[in-house]
VOKESE-378730 format. One line per field, with one value per residue (C-alpha): x, y, z; residue number from 0. Coordinates in nm, 4 decimals, decimal comma, padded with zeros to 6 digits. Each point is the difference from the previous one (the first is absolute). Example, Ala and Ser with C-alpha at 12.3 -4.5 7.8 and 13.67 -1.06 7.14 Angstrom:
BEGIN
u: [01,2300 / 00,1370] .
v: [-00,4500 / 00,3440] .
w: [00,7800 / -00,0660] .
resi: [0 / 1] .
// end
This chain:
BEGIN
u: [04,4627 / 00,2740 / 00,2817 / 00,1119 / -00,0585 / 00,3044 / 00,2310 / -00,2162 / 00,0333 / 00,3396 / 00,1078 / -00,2384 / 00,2025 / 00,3484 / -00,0629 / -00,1419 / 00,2701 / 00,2613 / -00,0691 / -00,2671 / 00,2353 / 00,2872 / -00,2361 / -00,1296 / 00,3055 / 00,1699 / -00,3326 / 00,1083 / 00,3364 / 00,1878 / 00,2227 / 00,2289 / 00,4013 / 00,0705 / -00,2685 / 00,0020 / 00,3205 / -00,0634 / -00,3664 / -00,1275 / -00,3360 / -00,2332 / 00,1361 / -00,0440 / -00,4064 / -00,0318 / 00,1563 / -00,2738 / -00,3025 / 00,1483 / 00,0136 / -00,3309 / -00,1644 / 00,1858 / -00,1235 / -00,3489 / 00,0433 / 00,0049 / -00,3316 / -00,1399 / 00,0740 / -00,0521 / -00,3482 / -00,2354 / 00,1321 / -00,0025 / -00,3615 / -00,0575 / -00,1184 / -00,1309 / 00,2442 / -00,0891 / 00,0832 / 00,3127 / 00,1177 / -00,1205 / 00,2328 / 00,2738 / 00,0116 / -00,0259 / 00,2718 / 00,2076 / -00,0001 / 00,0918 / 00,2591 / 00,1288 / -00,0725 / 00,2444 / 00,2210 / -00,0005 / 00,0614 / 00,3080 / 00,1281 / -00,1429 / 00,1870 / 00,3404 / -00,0003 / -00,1254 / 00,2747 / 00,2883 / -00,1791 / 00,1050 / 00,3485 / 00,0823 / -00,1543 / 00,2661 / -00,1427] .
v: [02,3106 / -00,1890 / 00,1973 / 00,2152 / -00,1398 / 00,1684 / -00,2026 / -00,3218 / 00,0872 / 00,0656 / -00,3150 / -00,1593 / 00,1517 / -00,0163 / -00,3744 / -00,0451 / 00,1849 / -00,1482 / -00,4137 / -00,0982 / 00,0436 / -00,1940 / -00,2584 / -00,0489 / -00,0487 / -00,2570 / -00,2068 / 00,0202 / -00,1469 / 00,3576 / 00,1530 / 00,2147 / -00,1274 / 00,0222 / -00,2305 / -00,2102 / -00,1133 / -00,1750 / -00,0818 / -00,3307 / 00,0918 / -00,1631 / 00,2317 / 00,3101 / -00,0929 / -00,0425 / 00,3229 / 00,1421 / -00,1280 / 00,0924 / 00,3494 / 00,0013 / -00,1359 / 00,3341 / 00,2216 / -00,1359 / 00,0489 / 00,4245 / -00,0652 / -00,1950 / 00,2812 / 00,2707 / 00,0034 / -00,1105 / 00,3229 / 00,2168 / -00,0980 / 00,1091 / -00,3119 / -00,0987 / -00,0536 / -00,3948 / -00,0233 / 00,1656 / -00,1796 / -00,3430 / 00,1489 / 00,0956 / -00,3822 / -00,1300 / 00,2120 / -00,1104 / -00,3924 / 00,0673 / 00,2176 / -00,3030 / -00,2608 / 00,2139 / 00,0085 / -00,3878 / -00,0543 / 00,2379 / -00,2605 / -00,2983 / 00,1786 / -00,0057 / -00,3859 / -00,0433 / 00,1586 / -00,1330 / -00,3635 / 00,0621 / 00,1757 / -00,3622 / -00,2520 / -00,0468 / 00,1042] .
w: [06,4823 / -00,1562 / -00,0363 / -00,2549 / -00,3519 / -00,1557 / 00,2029 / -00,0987 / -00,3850 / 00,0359 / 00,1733 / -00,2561 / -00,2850 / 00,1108 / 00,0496 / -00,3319 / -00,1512 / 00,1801 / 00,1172 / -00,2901 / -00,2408 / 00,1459 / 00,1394 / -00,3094 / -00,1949 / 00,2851 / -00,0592 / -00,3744 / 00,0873 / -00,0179 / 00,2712 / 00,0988 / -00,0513 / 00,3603 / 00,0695 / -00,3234 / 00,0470 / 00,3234 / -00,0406 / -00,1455 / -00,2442 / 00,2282 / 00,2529 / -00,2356 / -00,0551 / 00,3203 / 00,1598 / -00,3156 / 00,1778 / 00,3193 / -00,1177 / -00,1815 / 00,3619 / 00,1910 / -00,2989 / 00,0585 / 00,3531 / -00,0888 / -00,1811 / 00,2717 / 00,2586 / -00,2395 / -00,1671 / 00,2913 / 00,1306 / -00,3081 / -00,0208 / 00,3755 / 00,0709 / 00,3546 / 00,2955 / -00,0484 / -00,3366 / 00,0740 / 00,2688 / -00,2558 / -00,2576 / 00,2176 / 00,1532 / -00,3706 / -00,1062 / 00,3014 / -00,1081 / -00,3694 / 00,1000 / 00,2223 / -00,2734 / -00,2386 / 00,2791 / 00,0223 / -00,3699 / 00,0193 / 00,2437 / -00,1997 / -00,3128 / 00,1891 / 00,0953 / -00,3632 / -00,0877 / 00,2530 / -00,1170 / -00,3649 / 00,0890 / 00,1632 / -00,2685 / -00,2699 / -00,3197] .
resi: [0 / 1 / 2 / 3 / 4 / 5 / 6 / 7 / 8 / 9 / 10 / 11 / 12 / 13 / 14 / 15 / 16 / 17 / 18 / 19 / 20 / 21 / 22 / 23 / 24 / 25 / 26 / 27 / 28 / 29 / 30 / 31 / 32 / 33 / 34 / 35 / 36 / 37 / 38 / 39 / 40 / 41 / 42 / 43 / 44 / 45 / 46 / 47 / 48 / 49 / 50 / 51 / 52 / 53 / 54 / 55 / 56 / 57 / 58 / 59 / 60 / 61 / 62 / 63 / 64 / 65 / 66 / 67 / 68 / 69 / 70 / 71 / 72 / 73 / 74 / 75 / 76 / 77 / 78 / 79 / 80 / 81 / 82 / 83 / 84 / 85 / 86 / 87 / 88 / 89 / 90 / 91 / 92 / 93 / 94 / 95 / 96 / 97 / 98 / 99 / 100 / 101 / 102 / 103 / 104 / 105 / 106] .
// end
């Protein structure tokens, strides 16, 4: 038994409806004016992947369980999920030197 699979669509939904499209558009080169006006574009893309890499990071976790999968392939998935989770983590942080590097270099 993995849990209840309402609460696995509906984390699976609500992240779909609410990071994929804002991940999406920051790997485009779009975001919002709070951050746009501090953030360099290289910073932008990469706070997209970032975000794509924690949206993943739902599907990881999510369908090994919605398929009842075996307690291995759980615990596989759960591990997985884990390090792309921390990888988007890291690229937030790479994405904020990236952009403190372009705030300093004169244009």
């Amino acid at each position: 038994m993995n849990g209840n699979p309402a609460i696995h669509w509906t984390g699976i939904a609500v992240s779909t409806v609410l990071v994929l499209p804002l991940s999406v558009a920051m790997l485009f080169g779009w975001a919002p004016r709070l951050v746009g006006e501090r953030a360099s574009m290289q910073g932008i893309r990469l706070w997209g992947v970032g975000m794509l890499l924690i949206y993943s990071t739902a599907l990881i976790n999510g369908f090994p369980r919605l398929a009842d999968a075996s307690q291995g392939v759980v615990m596989t998935a759960t591990v997985a999920g884990g390090a792309v989770g921390v990888t988007g983590a890291l690229l937030f942080l790479v994405a904020d030197l990236a952009d403190k590097r372009a705030r300093r270099s004169p244009k």
